[in-house]
Backbone as XML, in Angstrom:
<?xml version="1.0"?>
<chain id="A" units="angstrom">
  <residue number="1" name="UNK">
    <atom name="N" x="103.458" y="106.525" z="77.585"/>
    <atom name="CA" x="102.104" y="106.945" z="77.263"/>
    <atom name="C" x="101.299" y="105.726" z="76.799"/>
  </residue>
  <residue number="2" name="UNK">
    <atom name="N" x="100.358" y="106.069" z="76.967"/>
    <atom name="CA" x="99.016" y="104.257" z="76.864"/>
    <atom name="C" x="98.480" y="104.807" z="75.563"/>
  </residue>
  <residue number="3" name="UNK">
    <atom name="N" x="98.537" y="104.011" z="74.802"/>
    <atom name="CA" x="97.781" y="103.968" z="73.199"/>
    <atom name="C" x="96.261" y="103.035" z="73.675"/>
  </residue>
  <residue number="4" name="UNK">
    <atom name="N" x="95.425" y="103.968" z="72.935"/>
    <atom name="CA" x="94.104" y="103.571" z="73.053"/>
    <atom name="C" x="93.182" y="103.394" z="73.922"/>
  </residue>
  <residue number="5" name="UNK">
    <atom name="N" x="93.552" y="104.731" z="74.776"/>
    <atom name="CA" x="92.793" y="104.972" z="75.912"/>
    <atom name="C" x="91.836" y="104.617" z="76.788"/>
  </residue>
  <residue number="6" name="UNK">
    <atom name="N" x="91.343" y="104.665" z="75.919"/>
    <atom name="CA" x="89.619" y="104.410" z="75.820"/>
    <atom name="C" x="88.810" y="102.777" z="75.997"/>
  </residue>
  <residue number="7" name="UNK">
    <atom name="N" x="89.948" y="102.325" z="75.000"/>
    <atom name="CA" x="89.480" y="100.715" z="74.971"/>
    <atom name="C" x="90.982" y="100.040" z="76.274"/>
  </residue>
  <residue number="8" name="UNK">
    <atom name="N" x="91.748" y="100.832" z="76.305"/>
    <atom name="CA" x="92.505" y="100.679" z="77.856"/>
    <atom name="C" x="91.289" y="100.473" z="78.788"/>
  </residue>
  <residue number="9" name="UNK">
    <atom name="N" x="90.398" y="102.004" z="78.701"/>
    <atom name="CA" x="90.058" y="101.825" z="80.068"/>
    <atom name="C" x="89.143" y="101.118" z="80.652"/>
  </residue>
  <residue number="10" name="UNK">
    <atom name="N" x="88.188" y="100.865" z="79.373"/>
    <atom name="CA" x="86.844" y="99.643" z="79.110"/>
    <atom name="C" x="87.993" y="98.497" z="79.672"/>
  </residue>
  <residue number="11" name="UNK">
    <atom name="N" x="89.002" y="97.853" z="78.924"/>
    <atom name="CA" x="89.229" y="96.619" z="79.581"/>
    <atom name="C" x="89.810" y="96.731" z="80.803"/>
  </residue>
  <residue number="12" name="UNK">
    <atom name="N" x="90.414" y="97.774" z="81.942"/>
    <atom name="CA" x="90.988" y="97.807" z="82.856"/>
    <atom name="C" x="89.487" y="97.859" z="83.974"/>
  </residue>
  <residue number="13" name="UNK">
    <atom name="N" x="88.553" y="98.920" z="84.047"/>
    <atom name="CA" x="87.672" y="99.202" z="84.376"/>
    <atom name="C" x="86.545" y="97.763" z="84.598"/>
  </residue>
  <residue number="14" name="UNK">
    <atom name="N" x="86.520" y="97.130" z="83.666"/>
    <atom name="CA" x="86.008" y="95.823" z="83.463"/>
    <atom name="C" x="86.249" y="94.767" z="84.580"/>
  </residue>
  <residue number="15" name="UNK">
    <atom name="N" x="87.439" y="95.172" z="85.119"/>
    <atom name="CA" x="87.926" y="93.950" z="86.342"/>
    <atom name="C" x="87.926" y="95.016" z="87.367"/>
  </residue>
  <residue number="16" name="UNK">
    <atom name="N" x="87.380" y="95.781" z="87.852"/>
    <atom name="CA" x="87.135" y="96.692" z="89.078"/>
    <atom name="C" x="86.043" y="96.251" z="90.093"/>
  </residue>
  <residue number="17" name="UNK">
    <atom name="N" x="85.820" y="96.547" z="91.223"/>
    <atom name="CA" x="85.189" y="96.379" z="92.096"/>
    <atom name="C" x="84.691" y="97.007" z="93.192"/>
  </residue>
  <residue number="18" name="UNK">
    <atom name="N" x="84.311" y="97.353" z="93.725"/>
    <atom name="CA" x="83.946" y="98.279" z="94.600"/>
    <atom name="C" x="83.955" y="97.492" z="96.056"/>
  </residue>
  <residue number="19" name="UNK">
    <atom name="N" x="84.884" y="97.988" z="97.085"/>
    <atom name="CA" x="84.994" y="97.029" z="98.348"/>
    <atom name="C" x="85.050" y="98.160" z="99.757"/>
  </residue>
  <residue number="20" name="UNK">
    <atom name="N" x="84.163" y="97.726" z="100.447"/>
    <atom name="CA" x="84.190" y="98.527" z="101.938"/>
    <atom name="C" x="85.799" y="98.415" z="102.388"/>
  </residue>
  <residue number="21" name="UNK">
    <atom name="N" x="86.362" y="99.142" z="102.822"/>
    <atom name="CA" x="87.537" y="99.388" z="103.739"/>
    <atom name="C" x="87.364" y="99.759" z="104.725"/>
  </residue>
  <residue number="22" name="UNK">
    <atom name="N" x="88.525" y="100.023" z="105.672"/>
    <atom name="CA" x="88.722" y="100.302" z="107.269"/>
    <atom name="C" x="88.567" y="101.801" z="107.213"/>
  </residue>
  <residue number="23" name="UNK">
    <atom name="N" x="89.219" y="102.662" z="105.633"/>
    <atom name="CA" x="89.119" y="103.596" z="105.109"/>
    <atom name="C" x="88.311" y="104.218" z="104.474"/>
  </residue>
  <residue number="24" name="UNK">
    <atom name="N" x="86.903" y="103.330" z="104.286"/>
    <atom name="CA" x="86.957" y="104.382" z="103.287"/>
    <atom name="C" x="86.175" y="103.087" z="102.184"/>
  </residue>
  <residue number="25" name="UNK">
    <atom name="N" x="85.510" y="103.446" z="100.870"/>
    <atom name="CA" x="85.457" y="102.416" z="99.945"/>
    <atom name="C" x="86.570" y="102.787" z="98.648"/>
  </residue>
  <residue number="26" name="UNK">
    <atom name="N" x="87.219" y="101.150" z="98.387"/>
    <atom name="CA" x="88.397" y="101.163" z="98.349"/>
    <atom name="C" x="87.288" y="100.765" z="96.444"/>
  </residue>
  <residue number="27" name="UNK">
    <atom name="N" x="88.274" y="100.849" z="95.339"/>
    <atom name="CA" x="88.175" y="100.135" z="94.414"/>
    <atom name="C" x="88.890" y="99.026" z="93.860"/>
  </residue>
  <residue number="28" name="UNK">
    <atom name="N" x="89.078" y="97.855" z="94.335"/>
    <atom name="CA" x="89.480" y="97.134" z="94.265"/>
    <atom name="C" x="89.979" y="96.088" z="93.317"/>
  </residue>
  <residue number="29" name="UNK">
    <atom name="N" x="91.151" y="95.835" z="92.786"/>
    <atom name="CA" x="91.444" y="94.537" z="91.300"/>
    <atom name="C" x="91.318" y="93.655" z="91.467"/>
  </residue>
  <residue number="30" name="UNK">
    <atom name="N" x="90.087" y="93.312" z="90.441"/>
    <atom name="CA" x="89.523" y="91.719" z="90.159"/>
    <atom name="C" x="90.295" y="90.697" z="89.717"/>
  </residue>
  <residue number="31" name="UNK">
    <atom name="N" x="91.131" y="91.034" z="88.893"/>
    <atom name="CA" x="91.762" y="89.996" z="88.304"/>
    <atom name="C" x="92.929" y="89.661" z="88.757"/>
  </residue>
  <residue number="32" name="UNK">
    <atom name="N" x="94.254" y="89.353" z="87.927"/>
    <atom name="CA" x="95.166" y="88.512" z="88.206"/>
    <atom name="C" x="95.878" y="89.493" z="89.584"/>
  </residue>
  <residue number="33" name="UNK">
    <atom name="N" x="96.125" y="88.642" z="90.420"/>
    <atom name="CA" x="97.358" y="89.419" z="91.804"/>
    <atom name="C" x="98.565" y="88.569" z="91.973"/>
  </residue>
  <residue number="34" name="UNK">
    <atom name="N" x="99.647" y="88.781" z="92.754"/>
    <atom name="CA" x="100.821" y="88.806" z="92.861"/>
    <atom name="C" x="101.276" y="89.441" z="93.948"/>
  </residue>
  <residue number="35" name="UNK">
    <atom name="N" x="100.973" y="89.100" z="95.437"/>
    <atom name="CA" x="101.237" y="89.309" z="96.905"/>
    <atom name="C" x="100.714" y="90.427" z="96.731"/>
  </residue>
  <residue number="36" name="UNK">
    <atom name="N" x="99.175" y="90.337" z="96.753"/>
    <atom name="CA" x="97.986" y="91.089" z="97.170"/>
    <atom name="C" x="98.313" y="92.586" z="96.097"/>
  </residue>
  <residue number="37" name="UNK">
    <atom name="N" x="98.966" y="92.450" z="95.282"/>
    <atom name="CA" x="98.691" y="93.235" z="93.861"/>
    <atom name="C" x="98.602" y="93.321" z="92.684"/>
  </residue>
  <residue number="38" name="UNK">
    <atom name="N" x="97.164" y="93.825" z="92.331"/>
    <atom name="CA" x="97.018" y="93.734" z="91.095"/>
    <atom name="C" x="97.840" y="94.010" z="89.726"/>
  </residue>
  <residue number="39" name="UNK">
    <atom name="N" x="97.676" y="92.702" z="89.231"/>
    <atom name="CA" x="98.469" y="92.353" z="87.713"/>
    <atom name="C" x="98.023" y="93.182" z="86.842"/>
  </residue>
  <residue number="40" name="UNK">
    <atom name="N" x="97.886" y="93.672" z="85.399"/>
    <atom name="CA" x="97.348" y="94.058" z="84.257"/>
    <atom name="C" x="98.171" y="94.320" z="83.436"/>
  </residue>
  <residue number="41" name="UNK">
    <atom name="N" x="97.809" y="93.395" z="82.123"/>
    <atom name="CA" x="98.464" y="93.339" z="81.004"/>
    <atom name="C" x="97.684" y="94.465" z="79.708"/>
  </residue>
  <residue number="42" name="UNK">
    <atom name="N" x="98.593" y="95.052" z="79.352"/>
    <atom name="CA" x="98.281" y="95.922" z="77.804"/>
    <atom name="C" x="99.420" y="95.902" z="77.012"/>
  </residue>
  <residue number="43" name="UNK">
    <atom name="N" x="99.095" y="95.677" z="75.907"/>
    <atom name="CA" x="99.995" y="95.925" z="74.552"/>
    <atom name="C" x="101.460" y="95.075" z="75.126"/>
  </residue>
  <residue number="44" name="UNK">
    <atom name="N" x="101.143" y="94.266" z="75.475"/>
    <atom name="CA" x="102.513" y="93.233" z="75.627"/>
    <atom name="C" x="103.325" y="94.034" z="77.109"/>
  </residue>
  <residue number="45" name="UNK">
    <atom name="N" x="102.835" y="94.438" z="77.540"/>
    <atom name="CA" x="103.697" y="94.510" z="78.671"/>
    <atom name="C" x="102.440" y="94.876" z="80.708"/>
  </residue>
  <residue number="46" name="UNK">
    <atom name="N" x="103.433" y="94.206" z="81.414"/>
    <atom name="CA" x="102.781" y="93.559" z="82.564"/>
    <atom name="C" x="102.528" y="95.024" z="83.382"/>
  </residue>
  <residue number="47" name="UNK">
    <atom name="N" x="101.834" y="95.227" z="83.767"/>
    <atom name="CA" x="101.591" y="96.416" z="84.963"/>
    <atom name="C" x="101.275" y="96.155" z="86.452"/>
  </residue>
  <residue number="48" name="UNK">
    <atom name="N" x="101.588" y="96.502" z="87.498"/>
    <atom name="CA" x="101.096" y="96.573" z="88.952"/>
    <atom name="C" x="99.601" y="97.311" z="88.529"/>
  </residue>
  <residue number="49" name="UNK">
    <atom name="N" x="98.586" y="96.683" z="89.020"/>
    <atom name="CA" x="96.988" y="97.801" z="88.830"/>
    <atom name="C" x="97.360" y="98.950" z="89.258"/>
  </residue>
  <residue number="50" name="UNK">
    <atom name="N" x="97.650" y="99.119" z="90.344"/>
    <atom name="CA" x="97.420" y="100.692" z="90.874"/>
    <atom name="C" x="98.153" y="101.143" z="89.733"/>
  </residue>
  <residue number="51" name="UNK">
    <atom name="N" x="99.516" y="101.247" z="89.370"/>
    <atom name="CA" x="100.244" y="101.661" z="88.466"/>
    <atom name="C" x="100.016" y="102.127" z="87.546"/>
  </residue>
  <residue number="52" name="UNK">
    <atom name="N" x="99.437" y="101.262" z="86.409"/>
    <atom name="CA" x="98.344" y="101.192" z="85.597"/>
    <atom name="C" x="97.358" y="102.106" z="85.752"/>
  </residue>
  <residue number="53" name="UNK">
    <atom name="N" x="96.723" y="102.002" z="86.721"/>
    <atom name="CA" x="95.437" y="103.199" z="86.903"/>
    <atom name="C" x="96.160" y="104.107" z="87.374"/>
  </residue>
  <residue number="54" name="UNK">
    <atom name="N" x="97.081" y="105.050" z="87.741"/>
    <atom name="CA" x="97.344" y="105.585" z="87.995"/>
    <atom name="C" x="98.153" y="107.066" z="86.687"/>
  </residue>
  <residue number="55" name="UNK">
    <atom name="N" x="98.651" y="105.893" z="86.100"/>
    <atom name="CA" x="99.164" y="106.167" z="84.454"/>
    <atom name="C" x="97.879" y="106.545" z="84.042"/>
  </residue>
  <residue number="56" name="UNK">
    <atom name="N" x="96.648" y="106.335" z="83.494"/>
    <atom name="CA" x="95.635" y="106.088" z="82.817"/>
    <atom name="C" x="94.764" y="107.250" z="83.252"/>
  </residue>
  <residue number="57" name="UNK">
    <atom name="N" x="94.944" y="107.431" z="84.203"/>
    <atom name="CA" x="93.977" y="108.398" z="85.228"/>
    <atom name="C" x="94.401" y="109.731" z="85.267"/>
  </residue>
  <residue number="58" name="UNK">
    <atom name="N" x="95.881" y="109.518" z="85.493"/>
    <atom name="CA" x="96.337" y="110.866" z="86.320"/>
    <atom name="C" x="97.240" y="111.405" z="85.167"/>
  </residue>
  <residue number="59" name="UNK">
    <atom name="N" x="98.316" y="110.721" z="84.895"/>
    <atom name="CA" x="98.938" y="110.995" z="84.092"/>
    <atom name="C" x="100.799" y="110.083" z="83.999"/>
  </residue>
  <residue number="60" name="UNK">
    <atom name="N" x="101.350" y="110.395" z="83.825"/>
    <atom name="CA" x="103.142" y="110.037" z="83.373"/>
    <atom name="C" x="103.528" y="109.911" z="85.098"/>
  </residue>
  <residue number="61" name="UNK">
    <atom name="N" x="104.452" y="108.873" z="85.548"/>
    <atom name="CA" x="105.181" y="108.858" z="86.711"/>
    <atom name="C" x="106.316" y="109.597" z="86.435"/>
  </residue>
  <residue number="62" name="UNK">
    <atom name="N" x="106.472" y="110.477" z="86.884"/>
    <atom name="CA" x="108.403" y="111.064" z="86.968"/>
    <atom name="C" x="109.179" y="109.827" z="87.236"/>
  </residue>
  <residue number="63" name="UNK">
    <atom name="N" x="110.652" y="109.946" z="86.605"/>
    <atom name="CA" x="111.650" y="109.038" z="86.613"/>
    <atom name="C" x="111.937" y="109.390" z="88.668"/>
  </residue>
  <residue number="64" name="UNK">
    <atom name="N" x="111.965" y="107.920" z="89.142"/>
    <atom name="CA" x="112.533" y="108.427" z="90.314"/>
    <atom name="C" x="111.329" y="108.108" z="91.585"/>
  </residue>
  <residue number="65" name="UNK">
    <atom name="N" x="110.174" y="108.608" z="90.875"/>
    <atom name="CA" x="108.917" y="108.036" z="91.967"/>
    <atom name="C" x="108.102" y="106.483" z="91.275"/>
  </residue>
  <residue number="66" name="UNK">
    <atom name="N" x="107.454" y="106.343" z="92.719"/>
    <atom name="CA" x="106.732" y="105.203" z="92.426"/>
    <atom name="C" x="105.297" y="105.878" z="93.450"/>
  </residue>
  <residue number="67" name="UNK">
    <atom name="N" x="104.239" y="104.766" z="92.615"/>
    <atom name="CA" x="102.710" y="104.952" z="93.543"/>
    <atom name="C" x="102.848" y="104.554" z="94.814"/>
  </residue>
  <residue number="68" name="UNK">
    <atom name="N" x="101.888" y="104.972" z="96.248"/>
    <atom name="CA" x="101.797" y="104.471" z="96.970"/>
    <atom name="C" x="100.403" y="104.095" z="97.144"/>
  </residue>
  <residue number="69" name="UNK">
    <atom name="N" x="99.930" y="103.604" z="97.909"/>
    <atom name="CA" x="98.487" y="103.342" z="98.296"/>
    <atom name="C" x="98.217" y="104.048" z="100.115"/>
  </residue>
  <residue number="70" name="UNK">
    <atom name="N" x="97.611" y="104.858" z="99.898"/>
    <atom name="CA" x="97.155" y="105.873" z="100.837"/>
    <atom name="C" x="96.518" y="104.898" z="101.918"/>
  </residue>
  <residue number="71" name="UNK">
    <atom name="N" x="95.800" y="104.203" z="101.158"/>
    <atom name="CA" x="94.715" y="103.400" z="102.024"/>
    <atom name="C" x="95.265" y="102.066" z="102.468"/>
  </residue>
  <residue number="72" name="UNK">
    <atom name="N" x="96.286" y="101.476" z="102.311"/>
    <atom name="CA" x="97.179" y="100.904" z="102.895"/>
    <atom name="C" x="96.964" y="99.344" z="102.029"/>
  </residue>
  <residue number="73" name="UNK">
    <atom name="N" x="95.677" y="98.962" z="101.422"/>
    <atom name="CA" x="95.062" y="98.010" z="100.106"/>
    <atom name="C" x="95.838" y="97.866" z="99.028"/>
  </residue>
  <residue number="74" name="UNK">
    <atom name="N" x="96.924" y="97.063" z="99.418"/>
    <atom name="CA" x="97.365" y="96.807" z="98.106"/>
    <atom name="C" x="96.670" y="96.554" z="96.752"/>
  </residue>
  <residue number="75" name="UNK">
    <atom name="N" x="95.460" y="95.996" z="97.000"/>
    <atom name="CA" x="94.722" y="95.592" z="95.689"/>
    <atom name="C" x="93.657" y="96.600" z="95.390"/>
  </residue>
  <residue number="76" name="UNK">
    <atom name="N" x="93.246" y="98.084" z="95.674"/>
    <atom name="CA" x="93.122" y="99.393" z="95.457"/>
    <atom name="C" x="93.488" y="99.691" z="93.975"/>
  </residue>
  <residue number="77" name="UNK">
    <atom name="N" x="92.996" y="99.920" z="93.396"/>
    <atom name="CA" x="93.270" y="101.401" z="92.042"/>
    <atom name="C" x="92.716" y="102.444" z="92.122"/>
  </residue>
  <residue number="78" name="UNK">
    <atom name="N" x="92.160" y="102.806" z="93.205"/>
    <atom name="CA" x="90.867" y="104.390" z="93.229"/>
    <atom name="C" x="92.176" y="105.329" z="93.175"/>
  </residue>
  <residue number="79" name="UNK">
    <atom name="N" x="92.278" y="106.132" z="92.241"/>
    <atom name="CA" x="93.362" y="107.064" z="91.898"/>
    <atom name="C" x="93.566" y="107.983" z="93.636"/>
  </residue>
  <residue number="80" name="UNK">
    <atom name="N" x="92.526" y="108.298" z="93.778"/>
    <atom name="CA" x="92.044" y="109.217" z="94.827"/>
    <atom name="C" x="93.045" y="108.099" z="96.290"/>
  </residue>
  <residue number="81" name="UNK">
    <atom name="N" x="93.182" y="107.275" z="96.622"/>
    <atom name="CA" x="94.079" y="106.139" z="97.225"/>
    <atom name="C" x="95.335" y="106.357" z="96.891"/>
  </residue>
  <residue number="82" name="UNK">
    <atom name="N" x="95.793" y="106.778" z="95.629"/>
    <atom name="CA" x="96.585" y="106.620" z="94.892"/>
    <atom name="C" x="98.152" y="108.054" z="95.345"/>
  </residue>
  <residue number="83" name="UNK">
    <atom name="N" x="99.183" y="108.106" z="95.606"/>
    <atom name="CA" x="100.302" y="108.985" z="95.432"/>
    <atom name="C" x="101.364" y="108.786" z="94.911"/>
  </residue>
  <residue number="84" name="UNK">
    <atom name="N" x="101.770" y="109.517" z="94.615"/>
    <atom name="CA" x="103.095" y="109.397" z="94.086"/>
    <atom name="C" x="104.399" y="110.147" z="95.241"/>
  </residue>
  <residue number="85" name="UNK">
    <atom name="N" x="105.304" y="108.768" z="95.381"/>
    <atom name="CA" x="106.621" y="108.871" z="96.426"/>
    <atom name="C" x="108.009" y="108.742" z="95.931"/>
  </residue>
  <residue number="86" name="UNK">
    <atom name="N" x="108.926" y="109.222" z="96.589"/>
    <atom name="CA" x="110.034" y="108.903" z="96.303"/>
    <atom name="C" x="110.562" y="107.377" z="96.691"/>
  </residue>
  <residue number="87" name="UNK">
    <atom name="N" x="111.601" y="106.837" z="95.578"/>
    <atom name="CA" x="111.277" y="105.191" z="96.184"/>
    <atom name="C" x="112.023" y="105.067" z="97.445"/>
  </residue>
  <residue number="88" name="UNK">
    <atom name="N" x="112.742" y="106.186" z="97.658"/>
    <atom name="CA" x="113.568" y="105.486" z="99.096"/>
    <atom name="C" x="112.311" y="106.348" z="100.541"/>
  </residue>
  <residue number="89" name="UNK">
    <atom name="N" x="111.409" y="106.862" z="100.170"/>
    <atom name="CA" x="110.737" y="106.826" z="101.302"/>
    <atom name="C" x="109.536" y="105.696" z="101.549"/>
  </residue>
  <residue number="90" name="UNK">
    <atom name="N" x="109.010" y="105.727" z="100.126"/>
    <atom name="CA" x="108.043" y="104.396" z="99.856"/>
    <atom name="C" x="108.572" y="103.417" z="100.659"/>
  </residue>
  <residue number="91" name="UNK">
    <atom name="N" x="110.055" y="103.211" z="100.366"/>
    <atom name="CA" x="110.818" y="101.549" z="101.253"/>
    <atom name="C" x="110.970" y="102.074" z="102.473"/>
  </residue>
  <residue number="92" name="UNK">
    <atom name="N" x="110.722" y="103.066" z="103.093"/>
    <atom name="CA" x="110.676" y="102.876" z="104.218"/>
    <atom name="C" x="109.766" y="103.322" z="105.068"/>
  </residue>
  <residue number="93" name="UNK">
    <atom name="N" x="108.374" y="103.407" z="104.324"/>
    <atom name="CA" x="107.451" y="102.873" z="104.763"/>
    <atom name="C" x="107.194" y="101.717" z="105.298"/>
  </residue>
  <residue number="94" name="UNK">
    <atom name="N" x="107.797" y="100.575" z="104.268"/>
    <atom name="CA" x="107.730" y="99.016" z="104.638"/>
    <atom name="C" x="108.973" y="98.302" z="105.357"/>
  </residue>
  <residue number="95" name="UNK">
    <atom name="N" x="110.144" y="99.178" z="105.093"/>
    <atom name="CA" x="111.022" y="98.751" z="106.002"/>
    <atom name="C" x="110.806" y="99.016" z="107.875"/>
  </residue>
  <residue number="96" name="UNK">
    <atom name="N" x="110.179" y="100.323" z="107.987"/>
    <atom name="CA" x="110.016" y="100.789" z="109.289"/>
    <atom name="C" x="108.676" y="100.768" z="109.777"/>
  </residue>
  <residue number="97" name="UNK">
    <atom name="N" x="108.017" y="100.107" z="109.008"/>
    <atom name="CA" x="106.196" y="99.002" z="109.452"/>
    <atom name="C" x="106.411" y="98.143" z="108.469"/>
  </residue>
  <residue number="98" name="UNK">
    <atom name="N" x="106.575" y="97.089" z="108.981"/>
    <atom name="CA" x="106.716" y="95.589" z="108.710"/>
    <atom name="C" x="104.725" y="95.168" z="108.490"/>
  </residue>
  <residue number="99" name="UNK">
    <atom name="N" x="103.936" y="95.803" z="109.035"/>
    <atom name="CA" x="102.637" y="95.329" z="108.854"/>
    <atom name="C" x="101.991" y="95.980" z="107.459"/>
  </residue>
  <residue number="100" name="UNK">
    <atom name="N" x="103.139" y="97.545" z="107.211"/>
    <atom name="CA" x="102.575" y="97.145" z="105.748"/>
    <atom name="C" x="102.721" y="96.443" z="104.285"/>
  </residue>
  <residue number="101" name="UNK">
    <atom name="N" x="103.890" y="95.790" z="105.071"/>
    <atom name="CA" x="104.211" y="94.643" z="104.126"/>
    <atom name="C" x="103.315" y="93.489" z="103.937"/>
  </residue>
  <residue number="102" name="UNK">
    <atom name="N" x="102.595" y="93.226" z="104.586"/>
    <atom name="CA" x="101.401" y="91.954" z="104.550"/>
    <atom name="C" x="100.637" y="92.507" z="103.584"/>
  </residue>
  <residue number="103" name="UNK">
    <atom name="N" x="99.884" y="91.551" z="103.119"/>
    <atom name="CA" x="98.803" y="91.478" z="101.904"/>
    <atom name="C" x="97.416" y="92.058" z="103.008"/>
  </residue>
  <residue number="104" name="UNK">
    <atom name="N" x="96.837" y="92.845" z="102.169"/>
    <atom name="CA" x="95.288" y="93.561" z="102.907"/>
    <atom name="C" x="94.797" y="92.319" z="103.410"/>
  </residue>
  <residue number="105" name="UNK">
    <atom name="N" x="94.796" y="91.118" z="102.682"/>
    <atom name="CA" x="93.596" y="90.110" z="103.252"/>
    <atom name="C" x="94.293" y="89.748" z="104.775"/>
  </residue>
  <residue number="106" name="UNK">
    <atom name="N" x="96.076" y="89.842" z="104.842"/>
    <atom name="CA" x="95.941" y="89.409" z="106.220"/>
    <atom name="C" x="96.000" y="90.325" z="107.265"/>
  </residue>
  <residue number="107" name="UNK">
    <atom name="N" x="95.897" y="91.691" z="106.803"/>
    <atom name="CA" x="95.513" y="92.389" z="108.073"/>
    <atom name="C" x="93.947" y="93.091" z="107.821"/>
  </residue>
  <residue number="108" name="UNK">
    <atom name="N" x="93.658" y="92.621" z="109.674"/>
    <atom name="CA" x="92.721" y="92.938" z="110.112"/>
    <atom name="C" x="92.130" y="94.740" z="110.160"/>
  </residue>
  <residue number="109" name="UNK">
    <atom name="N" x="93.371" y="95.296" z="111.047"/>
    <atom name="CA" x="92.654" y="96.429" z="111.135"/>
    <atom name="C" x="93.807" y="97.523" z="110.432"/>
  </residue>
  <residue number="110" name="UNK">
    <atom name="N" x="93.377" y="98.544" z="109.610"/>
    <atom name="CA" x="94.480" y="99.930" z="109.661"/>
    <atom name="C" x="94.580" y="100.801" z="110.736"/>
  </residue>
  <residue number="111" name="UNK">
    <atom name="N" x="93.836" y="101.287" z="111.655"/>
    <atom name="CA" x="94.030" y="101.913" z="112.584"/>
    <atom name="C" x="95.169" y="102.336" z="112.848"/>
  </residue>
  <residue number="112" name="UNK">
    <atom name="N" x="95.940" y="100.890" z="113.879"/>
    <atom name="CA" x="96.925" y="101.216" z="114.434"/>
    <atom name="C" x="98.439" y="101.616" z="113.382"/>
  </residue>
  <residue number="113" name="UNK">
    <atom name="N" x="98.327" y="100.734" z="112.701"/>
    <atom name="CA" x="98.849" y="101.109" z="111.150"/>
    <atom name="C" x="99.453" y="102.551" z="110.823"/>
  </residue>
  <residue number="114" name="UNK">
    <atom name="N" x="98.108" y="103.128" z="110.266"/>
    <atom name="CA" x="97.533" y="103.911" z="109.672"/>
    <atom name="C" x="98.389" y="105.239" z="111.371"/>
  </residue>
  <residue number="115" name="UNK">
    <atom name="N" x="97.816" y="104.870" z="112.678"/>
    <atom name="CA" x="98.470" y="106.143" z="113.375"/>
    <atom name="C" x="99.639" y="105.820" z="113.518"/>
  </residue>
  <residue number="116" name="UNK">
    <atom name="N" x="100.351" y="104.435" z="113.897"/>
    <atom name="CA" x="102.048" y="104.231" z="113.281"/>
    <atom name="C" x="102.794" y="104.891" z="111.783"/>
  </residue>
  <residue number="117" name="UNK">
    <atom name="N" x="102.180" y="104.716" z="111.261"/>
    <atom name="CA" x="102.428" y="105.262" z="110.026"/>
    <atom name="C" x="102.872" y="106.923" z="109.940"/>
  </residue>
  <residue number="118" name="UNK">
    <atom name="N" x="101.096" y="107.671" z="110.651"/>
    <atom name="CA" x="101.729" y="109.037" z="110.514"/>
    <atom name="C" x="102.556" y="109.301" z="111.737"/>
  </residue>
  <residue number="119" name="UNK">
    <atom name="N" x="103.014" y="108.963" z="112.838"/>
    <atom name="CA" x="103.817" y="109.147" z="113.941"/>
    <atom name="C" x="105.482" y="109.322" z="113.197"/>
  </residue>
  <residue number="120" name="UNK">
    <atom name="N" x="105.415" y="108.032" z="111.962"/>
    <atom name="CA" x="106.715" y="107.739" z="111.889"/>
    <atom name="C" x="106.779" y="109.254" z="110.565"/>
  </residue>
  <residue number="121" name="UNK">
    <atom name="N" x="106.002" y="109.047" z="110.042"/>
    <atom name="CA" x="106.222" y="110.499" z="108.692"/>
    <atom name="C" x="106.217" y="111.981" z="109.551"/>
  </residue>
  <residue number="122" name="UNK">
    <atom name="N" x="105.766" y="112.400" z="110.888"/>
    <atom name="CA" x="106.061" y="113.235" z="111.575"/>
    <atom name="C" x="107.546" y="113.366" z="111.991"/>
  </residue>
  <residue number="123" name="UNK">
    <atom name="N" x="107.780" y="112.380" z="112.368"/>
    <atom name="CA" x="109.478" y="112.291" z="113.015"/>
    <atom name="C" x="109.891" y="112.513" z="111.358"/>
  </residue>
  <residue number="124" name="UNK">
    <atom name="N" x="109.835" y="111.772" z="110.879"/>
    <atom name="CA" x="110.805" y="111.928" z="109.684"/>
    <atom name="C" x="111.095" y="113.469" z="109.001"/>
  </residue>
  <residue number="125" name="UNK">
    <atom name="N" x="110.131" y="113.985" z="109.020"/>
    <atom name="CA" x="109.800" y="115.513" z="108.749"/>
    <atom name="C" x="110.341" y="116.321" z="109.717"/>
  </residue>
  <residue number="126" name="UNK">
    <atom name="N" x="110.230" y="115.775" z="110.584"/>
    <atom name="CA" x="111.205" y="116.803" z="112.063"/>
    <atom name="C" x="112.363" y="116.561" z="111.731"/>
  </residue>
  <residue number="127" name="UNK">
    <atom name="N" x="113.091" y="115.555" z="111.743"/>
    <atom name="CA" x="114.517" y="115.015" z="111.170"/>
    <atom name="C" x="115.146" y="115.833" z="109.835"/>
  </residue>
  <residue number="128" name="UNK">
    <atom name="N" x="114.127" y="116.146" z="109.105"/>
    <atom name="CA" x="114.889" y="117.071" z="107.492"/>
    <atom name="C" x="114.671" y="117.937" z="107.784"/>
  </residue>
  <residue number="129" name="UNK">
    <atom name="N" x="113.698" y="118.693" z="109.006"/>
    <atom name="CA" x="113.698" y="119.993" z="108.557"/>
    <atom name="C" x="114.732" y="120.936" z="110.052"/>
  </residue>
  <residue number="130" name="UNK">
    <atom name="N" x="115.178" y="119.514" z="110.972"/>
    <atom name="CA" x="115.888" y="119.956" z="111.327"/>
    <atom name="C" x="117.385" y="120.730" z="111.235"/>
  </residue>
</chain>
């Protein structure tokens, strides 16, 4: 749980941005990154941004999931961008598209992405519920 909400969100909010996407307008982290994701520090300990905003916004991560970014922007915090996954499907998101492993700045378009993406979460869903 985040102590001090409020002055959390003044200083998190403070390094935000507002950026056109392929998607959509993305909200984007100003400050410190780390292979195209945002850093943020509170009360002595380091956060991923989305993470962070995501905690702050929405509420507690269950033991077991992690955020994803909908919009494929690693450097994104718009909660609304924002889900929560299991980590072994999250990794294979990036294990089974290698393009969403690149940092937003070096890809050009989501499109093809973005319909690779749901092609592969269709099969996968046919596969469990077979």
């Amino acid at each position: 749980m985040i102590k001090n909400i409020e002055r959390a969100k003044k200083q998190f909010e403070g390094k935000i941005r507002e950026v056109k996407w392929e998607e959509g307008l993305c909200l984007e982290w100003g400050g410190a990154c780390s292979n195209g994701y945002g850093s943020f520090r509170w009360q002595g300990r380091t956060y991923r941004a989305h993470t962070f905003a995501y905690i702050l916004y929405v509420g507690r991560i269950p033991k077991g999931k992690v955020v994803h970014h909908r919009c494929l922007n690693k450097a994104c915090v718009k909660v609304e961008h924002l889900e929560l996954t299991s980590r072994s499907l999250h990794s294979s998101f990036h294990v089974k598209n290698p393009s969403l492993r690149r940092s937003h700045y070096e890809q050009k378009s989501h499109g093809p992405v973005l319909e690779g993406l749901n092609k592969w979460l269709e099969n996968k869903k046919s596969n469990i519920l077979a």
